[in-house]
C-alpha positions in Angstrom: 8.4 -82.8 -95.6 9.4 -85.7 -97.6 7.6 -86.0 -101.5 7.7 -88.8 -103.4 10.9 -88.9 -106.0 10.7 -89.3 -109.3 10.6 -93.2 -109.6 7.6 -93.1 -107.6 4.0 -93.4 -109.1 0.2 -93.4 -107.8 -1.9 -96.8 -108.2 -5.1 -96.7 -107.3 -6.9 -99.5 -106.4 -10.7 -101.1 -106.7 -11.9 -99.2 -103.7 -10.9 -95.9 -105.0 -7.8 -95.5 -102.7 -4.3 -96.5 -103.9 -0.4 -96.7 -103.4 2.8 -95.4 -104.7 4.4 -97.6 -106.7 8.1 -97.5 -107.6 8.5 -97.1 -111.5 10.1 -94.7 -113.6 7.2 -92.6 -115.4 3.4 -92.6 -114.5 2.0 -95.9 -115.8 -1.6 -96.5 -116.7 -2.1 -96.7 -112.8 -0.9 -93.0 -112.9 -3.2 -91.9 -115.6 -6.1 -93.5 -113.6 -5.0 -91.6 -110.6 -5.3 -88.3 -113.2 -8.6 -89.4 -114.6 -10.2 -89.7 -110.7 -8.7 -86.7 -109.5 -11.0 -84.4 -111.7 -13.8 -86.9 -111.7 -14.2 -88.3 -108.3 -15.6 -84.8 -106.9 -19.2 -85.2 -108.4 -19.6 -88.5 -107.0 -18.4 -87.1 -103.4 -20.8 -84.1 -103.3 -23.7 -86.7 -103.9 -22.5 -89.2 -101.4 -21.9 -86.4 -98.7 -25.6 -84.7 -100.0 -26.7 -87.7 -98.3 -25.4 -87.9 -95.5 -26.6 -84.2 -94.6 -29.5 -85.0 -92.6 -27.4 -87.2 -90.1 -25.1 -84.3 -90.0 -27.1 -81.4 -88.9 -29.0 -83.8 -86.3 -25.1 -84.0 -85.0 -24.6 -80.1 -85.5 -27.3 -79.6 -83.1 -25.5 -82.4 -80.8 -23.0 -80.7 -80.4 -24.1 -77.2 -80.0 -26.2 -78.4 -77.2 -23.5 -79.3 -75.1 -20.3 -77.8 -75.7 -16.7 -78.4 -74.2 -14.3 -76.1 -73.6 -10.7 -76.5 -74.7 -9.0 -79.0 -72.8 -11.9 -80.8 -71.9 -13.5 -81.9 -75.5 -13.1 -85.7 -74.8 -16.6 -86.4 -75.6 -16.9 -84.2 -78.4 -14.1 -86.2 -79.7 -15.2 -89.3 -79.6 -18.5 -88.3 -80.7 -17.2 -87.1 -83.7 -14.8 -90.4 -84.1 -18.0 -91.9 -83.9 -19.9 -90.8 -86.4 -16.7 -91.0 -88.9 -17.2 -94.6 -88.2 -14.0 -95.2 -86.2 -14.7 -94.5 -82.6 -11.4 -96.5 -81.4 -9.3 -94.2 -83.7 -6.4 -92.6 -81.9 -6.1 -89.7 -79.5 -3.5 -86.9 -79.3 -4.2 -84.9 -76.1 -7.9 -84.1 -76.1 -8.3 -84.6 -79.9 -8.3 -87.9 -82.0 -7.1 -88.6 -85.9 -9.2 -90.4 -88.1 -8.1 -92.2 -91.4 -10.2 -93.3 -94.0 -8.2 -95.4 -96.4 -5.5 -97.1 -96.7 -3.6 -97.7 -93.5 -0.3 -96.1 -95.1 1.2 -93.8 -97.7 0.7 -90.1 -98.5 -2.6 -88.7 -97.3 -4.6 -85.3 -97.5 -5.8 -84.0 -94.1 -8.9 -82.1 -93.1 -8.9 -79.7 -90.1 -11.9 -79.5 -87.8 -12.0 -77.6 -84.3 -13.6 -79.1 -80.9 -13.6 -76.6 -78.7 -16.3 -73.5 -77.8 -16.2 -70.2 -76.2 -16.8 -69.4 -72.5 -19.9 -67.5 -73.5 -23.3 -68.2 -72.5 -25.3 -68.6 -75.2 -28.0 -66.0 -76.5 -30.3 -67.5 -79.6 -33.7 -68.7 -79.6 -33.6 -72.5 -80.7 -34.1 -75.3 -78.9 -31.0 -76.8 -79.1 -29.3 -74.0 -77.7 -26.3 -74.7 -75.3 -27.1 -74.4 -71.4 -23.9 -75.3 -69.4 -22.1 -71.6 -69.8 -20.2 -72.5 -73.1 -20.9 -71.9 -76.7 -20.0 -73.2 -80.3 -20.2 -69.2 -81.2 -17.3 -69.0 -83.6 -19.1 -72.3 -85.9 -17.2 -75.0 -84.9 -20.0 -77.2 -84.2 -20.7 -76.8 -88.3 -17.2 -77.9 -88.9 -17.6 -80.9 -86.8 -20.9 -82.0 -88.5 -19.2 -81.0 -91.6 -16.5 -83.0 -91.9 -18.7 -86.2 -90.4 -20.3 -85.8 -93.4 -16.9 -85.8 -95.7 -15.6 -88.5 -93.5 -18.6 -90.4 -94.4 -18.7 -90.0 -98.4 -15.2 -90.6 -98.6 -15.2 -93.8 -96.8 -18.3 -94.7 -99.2 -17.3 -93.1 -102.1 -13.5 -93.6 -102.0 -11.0 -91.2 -103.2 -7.9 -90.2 -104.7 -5.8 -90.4 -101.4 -6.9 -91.6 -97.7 -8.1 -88.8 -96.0 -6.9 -87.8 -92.1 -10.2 -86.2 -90.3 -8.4 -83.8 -87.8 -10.1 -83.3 -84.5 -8.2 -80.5 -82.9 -8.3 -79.1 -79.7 -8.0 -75.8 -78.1 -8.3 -73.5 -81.0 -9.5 -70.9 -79.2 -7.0 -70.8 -75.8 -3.4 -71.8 -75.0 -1.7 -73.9 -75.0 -2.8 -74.3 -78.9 -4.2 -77.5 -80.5 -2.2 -77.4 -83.2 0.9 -76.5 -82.5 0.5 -79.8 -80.5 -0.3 -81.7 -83.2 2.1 -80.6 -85.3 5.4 -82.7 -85.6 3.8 -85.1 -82.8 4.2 -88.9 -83.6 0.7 -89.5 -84.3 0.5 -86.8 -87.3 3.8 -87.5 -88.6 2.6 -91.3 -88.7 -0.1 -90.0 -91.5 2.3 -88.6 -93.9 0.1 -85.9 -94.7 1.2 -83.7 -97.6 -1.8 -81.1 -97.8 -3.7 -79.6 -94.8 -7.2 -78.2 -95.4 -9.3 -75.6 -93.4 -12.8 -74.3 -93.8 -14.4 -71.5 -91.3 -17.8 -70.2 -91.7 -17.5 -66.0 -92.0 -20.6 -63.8 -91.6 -19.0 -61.5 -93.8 -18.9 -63.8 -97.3 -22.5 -64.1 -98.4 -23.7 -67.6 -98.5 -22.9 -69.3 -102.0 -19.0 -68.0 -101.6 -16.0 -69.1 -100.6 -12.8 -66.8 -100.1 -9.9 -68.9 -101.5 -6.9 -66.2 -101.2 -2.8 -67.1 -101.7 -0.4 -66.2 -99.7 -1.2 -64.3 -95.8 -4.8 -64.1 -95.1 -4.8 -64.4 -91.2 -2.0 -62.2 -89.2 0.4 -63.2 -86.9 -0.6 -62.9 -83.0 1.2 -62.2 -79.6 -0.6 -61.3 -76.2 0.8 -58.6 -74.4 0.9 -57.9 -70.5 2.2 -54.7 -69.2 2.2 -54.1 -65.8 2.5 -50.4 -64.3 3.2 -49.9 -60.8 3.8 -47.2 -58.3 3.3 -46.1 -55.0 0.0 -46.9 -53.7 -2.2 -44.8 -50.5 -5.1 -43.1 -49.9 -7.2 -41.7 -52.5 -7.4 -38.3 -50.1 -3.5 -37.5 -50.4 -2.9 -38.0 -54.0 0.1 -36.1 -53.7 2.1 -38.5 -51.4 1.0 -41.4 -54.0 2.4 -42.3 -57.5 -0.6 -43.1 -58.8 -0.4 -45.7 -61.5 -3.9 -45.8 -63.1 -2.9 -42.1 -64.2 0.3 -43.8 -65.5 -1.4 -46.8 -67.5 -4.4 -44.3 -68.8 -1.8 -42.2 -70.6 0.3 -45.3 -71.4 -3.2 -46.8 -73.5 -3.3 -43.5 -75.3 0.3 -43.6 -76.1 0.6 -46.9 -77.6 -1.9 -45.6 -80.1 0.5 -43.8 -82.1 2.7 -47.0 -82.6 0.4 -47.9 -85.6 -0.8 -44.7 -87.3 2.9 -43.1 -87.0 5.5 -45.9 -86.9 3.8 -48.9 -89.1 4.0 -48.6 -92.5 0.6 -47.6 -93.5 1.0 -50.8 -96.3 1.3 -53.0 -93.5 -1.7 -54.3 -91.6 -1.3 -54.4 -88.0 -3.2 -53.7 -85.2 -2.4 -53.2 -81.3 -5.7 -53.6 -78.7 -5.8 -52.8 -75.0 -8.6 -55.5 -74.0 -8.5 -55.2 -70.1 -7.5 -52.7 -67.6 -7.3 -54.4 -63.6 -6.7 -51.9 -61.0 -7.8 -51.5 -57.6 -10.4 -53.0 -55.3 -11.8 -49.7 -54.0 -13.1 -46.4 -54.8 -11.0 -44.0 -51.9 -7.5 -46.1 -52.7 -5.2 -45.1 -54.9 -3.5 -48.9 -56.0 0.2 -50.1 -56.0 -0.4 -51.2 -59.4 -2.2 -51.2 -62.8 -2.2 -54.3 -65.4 -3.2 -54.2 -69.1 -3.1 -56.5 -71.2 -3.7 -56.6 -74.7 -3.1 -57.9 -78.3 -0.8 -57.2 -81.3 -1.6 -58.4 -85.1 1.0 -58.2 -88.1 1.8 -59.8 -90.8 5.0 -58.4 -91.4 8.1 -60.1 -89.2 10.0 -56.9 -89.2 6.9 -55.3 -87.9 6.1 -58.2 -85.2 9.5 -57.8 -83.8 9.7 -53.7 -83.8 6.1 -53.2 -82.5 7.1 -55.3 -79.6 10.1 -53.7 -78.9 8.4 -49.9 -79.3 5.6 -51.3 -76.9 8.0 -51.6 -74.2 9.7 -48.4 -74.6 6.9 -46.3 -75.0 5.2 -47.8 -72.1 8.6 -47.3 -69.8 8.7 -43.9 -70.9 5.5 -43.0 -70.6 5.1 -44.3 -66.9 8.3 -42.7 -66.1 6.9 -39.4 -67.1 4.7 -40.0 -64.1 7.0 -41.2 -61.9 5.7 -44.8 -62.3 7.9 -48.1 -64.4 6.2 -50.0 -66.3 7.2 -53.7 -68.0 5.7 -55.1 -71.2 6.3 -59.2 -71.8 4.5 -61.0 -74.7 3.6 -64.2 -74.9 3.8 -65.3 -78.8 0.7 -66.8 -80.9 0.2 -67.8 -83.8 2.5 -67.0 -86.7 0.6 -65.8 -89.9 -1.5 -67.7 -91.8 -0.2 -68.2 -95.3 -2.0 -70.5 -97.8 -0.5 -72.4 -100.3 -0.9 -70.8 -103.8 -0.7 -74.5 -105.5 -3.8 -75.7 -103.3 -5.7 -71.9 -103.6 -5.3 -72.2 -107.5 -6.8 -75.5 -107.7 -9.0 -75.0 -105.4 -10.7 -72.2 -106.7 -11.4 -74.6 -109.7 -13.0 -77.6 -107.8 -14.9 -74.9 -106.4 -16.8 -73.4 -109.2 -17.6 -76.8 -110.2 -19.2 -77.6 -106.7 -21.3 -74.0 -108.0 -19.8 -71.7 -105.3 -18.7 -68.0 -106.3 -15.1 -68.0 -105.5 -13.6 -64.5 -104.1 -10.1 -63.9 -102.5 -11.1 -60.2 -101.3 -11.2 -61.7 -97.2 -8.0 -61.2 -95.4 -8.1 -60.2 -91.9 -6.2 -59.6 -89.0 -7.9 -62.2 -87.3 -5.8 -64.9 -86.1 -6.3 -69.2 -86.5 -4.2 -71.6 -85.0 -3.8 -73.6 -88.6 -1.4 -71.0 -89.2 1.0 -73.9 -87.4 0.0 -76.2 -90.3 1.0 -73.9 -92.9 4.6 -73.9 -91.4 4.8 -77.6 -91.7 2.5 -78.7 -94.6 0.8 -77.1 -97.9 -1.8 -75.4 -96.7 -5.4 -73.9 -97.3 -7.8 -72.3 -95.4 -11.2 -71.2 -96.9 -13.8 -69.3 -95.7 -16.9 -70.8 -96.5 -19.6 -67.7 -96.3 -22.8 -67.6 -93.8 -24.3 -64.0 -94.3 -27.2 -63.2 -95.4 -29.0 -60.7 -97.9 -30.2 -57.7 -95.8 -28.8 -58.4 -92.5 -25.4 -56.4 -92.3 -26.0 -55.9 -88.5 -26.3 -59.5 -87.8 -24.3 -60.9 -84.9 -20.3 -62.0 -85.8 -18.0 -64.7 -85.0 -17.3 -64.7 -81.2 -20.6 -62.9 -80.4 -23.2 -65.3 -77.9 -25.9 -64.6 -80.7 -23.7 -66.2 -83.6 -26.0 -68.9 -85.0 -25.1 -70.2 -88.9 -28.1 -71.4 -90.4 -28.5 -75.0 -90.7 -27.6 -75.1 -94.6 -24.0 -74.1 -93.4 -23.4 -77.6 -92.5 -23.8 -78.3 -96.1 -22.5 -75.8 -97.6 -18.8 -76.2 -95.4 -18.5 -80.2 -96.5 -19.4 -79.3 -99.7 -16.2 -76.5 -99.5 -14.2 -79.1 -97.6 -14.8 -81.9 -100.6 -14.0 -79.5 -103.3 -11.0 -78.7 -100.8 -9.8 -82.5 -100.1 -10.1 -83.4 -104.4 -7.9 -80.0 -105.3 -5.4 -80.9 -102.8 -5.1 -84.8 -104.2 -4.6 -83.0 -107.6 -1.9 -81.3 -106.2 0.0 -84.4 -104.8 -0.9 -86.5 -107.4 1.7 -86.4 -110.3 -0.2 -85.5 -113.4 -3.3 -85.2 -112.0 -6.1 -82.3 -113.1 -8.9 -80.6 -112.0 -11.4 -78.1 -113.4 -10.5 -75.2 -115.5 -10.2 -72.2 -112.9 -12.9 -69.8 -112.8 -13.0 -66.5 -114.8 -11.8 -63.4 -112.8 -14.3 -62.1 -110.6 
């Protein structure tokens, strides 16, 4: 990533947008730039206060009738829509939207499209019906960032902001690791990417802003154990590979307790087992497949290697093979300490409780924007007082209240000023908050 050199200065202009200029220190133009950066954010947060009720009538849109990934073309352009630009430019099933000037550096905002193949299970009316379901709060984002889209474009800002309609955040291929490097982002010259995901566990008011890894890396693994199939009746003429692939789930186990570094998070899961198609046959084969979470490199590569050997060894022991492969995901999520910092600051002074205690072993494809870009995700929190059993992400009774739609643009604005403080040269933001 290109920055601009040290002749180069910000302008900005009537309309609250601007330019870089070529000179040799930060003119008056410069200082301006400054001065909006640590005011513009009141003025935003009013602006997009308005525009709330237009965006939780699109929240409920959207959760209506939600696409799958791969197939969110009208999700897209309904979202394009109600940015104002419904012509604005698509890249595979998702669309960019800028709003200021038509060049020069800009600060992007991440928003996914897609939903889960889960059929929905919450009381409202608006509740999905076709199979699918905005269960992991992407439908908030969406409405969310219409809102943003909207202030800015009435409000103006610092720098033009790039509304980022991805795809397929939640299945493979991955949305963003299309977008990344593609002609149409590069054409934005984006120098900070912002993400914001509602999590049940934050209470409502916070925000975790943490530097450095807060998402681990992720990898899909198959292993497929196969012997010597027959009839359930005459076990002993059969190598029967469901006993294989029971013992092999038990001795993958030991991978993390015994050869992880206990500092280390990481976490191996055996989500399916296929074998068979009837009770009184003993199968040629067994599949499982599964998934493995680090955020250590050393760790991603030996846990893949020690997943194939123990599974080879432990099917041999039962005079069954087996064959692990992996298919790689996401690398970890690392945010930028720069953007966390100020962030954290623009943050308290939009009123939010900042934390940095959430870190998981979760896994976001805007990890792939962190390789290329400065980077921040937040996690904007949705839970409630009194209701630690209430249903998570990814669960068909997932339902954010309708205040999360204001809550994430208020995070996302607060997001969007700290990062133009960042780029800017000399520009400033709030004092950060006092330790929690």
């Amino acid at each position: 990533m290109t920055t601009p050199g040290a002749h180069m200065a910000w302008r900005v202009t009537s309309n609250g947008y601007g330019s870089w200029q070529g000179q040799a220190a930060v003119t008056a133009g410069g200082r301006r730039a400054a001065g909006s950066a640590s005011t513009v954010l009141p003025a935003l947060l009013e602006a997009a206060g308005q525009e709330v009720p237009a965006a939780v009538a699109l929240r409920r849109e959207l959760h209506a009738s939600p696409e799958l990934g791969g197939h969110e073309t009208r999700t897209a352009s309904r979202v394009a829509a109600a940015l104002g630009d419904p012509d604005a430019p698509s890249v595979t099933t998702g669309r960019l939207v800028r709003i200021g000037a038509a060049s020069g550096p800009s600060v992007a905002i991440r928003a996914e499209l897609d939903a889960l193949p889960l059929t929905e299970q919450t009381p409202v009316g608006w509740a999905s019906q076709n199979g699918a379901s905005h269960s992991c709060g992407h439908d908030v984002h969406l409405a969310a960032l219409s809102a943003v889209g909207r202030a800015v474009r009435r409000t103006g800002g610092p720098l033009p902001l790039v509304a980022v309609l991805q795809p397929r955040e939640e299945s493979h291929p991955s949305g963003a690791q299309d977008l990344v490097g593609s002609r149409q982002l590069e054409a934005q010259d984006v120098r900070a990417m912002i993400g914001v995901h509602v999590h049940p566990h934050v209470p409502r008011g916070q925000v975790s802003v943490g530097p450095g890894p807060v998402n681990a890396a992720y990898d899909e693994v198959t292993i497929t154990v196969r012997g010597r199939g027959g009839h359930a009746a005459y076990p002993h003429v059969t190598r029967d590979p469901v006993i294989a692939a029971a013992h092999v789930i038990v001795a993958l186990q030991h991978l993390i307790s015994r050869r992880t570094d206990p500092m280390h998070p990481a976490v191996l899961t055996i989500g399916t087992v296929h074998a068979g198609t009837a009770a009184n046959v003993v199968p040629g084969q067994a599949v499982l497949t599964g998934s493995l979470r680090t955020f250590e490199p050393t760790d991603r590569e030996s846990l893949r290697s020690a997943v194939s050997a123990t599974a080879g060894a432990t099917a041999e022991a039962y005079e069954c093979t087996a064959q692990a492969t992996f298919t790689q995901g996401e690398p970890v999520l690392d945010n930028d300490p720069s953007l966390a910092a100020a962030a954290a600051a623009c943050l308290a002074q939009a009123g939010f409780g900042v934390v940095d205690s959430l870190r998981s072993c979760g896994s976001d494809d805007f990890a792939y924007y962190c390789v290329r870009y400065p980077s921040l995700m937040m996690f904007a929190g949705v839970g409630q007082p009194g209701t630690p059993d209430a249903p998570g992400l990814h669960h068909p009774a997932f339902l954010p209240r309708e205040e999360a739609v204001e809550d994430v643009a208020r995070v996302m604005l607060a997001g969007y000023v700290a990062a133009c403080s960042v780029v800017l040269p000399g520009a400033s933001v709030p004092a950060p908050p006092a330790p929690r």
